[in-house]
C-alpha positions in Angstrom: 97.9 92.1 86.1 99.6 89.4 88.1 98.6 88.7 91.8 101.9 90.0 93.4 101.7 93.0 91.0 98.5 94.0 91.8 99.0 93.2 95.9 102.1 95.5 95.5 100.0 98.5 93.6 97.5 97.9 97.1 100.4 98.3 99.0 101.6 101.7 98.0 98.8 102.6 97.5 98.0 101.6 101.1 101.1 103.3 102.3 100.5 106.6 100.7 97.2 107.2 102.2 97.6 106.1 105.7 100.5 108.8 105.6 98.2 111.0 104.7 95.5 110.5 107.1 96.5 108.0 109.2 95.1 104.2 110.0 91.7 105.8 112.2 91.1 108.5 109.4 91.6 105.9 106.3 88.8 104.4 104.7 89.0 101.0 102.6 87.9 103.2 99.6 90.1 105.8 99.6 92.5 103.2 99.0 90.4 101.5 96.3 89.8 105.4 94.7 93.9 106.1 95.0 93.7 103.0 92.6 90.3 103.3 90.6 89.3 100.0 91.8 86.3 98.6 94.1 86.6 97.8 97.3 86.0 94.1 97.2 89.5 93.5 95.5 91.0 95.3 98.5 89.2 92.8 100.5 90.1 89.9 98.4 93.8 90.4 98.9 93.9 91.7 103.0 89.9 90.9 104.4 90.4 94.6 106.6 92.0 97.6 106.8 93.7 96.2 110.0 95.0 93.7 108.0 96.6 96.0 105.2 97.7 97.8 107.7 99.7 95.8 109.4 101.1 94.7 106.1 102.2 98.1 105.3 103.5 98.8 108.9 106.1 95.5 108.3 107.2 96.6 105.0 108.4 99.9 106.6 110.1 98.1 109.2 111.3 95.8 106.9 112.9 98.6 105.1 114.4 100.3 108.2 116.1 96.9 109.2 117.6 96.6 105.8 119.3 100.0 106.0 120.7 99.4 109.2 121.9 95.8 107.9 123.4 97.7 104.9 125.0 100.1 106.8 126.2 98.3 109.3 128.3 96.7 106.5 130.0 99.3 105.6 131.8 99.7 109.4 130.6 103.3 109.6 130.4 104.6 113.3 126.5 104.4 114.6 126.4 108.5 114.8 127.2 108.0 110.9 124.8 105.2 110.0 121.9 107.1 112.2 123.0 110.5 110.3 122.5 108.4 107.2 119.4 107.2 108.1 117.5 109.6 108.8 119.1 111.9 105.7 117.4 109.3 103.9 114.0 109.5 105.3 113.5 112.8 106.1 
């Protein structure tokens, strides 16, 4: 498994839980049992939950800055684009 593979697996993974019980009521090894790994490759790649966490937190933003970006492409009026948007998240 290749380092960007596996740091992308952490991520979802990541993502997925701290949905589900947010960044206070996440442990480190719920994310490494989402995964069936140990905790110390969880620290290898991001050294703290604060630090996976923020790294999930930017790759959400990043993907609500690229829909807007897309969208605002397309010339669509903003009550569109925001219709849109959150069609697509919700």
């Amino acid at each position: 498994m290749s380092d960007v593979n596996t740091e992308n697996k952490i991520l979802a993974a990541a993502r997925k839980i701290f949905l589900e019980k947010g960044k206070t009521g996440t442990r480190m090894q719920d994310i490494a049992g989402e995964l069936g790994i140990n905790k110390a490759l969880l620290h290898y790649y991001f050294r703290s939950k604060d630090r996976l966490y923020q790294k999930v937190v930017q790759g959400v933003i990043g993907e609500f800055i690229g829909f807007f970006a897309d969208a605002a492409q397309l010339e669509q009026p903003f009550q569109q684009v925001l219709r849109s948007f959150i069609d697509h998240y919700y």
